[in-house]
C-alpha positions in Angstrom: 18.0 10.7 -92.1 17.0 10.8 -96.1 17.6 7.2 -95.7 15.5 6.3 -93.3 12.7 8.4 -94.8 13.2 6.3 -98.1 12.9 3.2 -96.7 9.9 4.0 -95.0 8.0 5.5 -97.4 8.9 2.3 -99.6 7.2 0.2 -97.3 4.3 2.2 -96.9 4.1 2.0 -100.9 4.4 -1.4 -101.2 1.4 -1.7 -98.9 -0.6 0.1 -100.7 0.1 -1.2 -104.3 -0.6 -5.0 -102.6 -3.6 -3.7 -101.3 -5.0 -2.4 -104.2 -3.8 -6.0 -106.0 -5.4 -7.5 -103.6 -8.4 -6.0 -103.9 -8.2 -6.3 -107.8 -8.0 -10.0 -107.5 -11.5 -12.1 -107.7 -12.1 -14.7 -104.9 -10.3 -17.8 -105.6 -7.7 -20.1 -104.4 -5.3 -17.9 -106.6 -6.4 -15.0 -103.6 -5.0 -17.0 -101.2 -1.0 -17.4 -103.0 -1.0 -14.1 -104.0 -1.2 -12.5 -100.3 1.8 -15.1 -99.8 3.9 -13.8 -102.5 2.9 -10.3 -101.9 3.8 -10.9 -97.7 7.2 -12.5 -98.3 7.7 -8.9 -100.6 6.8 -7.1 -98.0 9.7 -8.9 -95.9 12.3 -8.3 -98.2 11.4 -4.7 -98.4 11.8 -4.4 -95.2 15.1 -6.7 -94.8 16.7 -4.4 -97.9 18.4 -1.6 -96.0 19.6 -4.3 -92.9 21.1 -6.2 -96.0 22.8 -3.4 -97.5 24.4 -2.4 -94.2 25.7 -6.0 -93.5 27.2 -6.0 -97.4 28.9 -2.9 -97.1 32.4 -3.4 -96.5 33.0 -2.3 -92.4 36.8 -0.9 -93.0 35.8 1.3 -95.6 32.7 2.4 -93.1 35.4 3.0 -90.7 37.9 5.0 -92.9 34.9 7.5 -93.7 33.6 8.1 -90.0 37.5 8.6 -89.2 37.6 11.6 -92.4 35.0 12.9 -90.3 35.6 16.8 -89.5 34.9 16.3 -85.7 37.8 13.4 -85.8 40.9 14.4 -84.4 43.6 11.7 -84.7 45.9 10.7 -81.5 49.2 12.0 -83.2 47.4 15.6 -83.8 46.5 15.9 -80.1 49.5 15.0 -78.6 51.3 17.5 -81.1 48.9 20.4 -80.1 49.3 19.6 -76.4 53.4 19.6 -77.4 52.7 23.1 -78.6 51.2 24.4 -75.8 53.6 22.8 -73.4 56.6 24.6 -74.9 54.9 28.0 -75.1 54.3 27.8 -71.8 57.6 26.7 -70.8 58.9 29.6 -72.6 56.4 32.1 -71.6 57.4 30.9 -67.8 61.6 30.7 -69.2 61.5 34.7 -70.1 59.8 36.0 -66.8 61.6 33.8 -64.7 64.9 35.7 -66.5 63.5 38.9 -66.4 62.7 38.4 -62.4 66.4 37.9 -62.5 67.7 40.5 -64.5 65.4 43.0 -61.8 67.3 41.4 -58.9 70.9 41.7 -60.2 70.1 45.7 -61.1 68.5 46.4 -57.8 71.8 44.7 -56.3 74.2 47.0 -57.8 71.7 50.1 -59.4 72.9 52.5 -55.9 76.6 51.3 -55.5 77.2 52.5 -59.6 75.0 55.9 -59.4 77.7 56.7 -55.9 80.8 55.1 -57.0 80.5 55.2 -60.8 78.3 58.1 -61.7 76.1 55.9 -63.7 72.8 53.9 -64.0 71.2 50.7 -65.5 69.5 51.7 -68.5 69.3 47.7 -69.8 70.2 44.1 -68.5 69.7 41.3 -70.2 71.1 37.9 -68.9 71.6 34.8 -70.8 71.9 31.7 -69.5 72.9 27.8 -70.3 69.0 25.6 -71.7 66.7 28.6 -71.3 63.6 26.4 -72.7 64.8 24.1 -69.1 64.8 27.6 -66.8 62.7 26.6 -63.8 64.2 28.7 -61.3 66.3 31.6 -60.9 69.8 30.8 -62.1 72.4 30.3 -60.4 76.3 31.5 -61.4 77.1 28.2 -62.9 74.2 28.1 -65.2 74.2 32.3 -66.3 76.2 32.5 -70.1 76.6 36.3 -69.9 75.0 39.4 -68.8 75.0 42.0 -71.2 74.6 45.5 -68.9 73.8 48.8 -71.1 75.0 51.9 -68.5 74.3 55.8 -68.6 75.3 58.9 -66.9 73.0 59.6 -64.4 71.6 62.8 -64.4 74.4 64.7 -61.8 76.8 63.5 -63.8 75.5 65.2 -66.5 75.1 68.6 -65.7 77.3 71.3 -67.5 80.2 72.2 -66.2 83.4 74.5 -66.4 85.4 73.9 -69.9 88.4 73.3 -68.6 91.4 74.0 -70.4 93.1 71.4 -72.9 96.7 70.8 -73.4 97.6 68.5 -76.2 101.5 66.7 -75.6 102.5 65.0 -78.8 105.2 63.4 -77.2 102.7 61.2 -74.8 101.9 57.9 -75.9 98.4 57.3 -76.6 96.6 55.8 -73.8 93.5 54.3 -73.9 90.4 55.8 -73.6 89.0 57.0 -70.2 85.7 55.5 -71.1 87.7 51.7 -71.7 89.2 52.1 -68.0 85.8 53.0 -66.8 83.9 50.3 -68.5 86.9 47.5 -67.6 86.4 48.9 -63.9 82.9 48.8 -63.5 83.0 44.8 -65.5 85.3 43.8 -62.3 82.7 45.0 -60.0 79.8 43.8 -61.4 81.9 40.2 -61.4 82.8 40.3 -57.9 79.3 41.5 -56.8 77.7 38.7 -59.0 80.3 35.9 -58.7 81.2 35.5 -62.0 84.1 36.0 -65.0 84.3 39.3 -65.9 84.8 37.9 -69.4 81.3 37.4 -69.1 80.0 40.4 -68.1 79.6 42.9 -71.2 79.5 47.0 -70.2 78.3 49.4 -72.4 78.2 53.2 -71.0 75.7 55.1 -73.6 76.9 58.3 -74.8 80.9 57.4 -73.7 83.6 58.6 -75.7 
């Protein structure tokens, strides 16, 4: 815009320093060459800035309109949409395992409080490309599920102290809470169709 005002007000200027020559000037043929002079001025005034433009060198005009802050290049959109794409994807990944983490519990939540004395406290599951999770997966594509158990709350009421025996000459046997855990693994495998290697039971305040 300042450069457009510049040019103007050269023009307007130049018109009025040949008008005041002009008027200067005494009538004679001399009159007559001068306005010629002073007209062909006035046209190259005029042509100056057009001139300029068609000098300046057009890939160097093109690198600074591309520096421009409201530029974005190609390669930065296409990394942004990227971006976005893959936090979508994983946004859609994780509720999509969660869902199925909800299902498995509700499956097997009533069947461990009656047969097991115990409840879900945590379930995670892990399956094979998460980012790729579309749908609920299926046995094939499911890693492991990790399954964190408590007592539930009948179980753990107080009750009569029993009393203990201790025979040194018994072999040590594992721990109750091992047999337990390994028992309620096999379920959890049959119920879900999968390894019990995969399953991983965890019953929170166990011995």
């Amino acid at each position: 815009m300042s450069y457009l005002t510049e040019w103007i007000t050269s023009i307007i200027l130049f018109i009025l320093l040949a008008t005041v020559v002009e008027m200067l000037l005494p009538n004679s043929s001399m009159q007559k060459y001068t306005k010629l002079v002073i007209g062909l001025l006035l046209i190259v005034v005029i042509l100056t800035p057009i001139l300029k433009l068609l000098s300046t060198d057009m890939d160097e005009l093109f690198a600074k309109m591309t520096t421009h802050s409201s530029y974005t290049s190609k390669e930065n959109t296409e990394n942004l949409i990227e971006m976005k794409k893959k936090e979508i994807q994983a946004s859609h990944a994780a509720y999509i395992l969660n869902k199925a983490a909800v299902l498995m519990k509700e499956d097997v939540e009533e069947e461990l409080r009656e047969s097991y004395g115990v409840t879900v406290k945590d379930l995670q599951v892990v399956v094979k490309n998460e980012d790729q999770l579309t749908e609920l997966p299926i046995e094939e594509n499911i890693e492991s599920v990790v399954i964190l158990l408590e007592q539930s709350e009948d179980e753990t009421a107080i009750q009569v102290v029993k009393p203990v025996q201790i025979d040194t000459s018994r072999q040590k046997e594992p721990a109750p809470s091992s047999k337990e855990e390994g028992k309620i693994a096999n379920f959890l495998a049959d119920r879900w169709q999968l390894q019990p290697t995969n399953i991983s039971v965890a019953v929170e305040g166990g011995d």
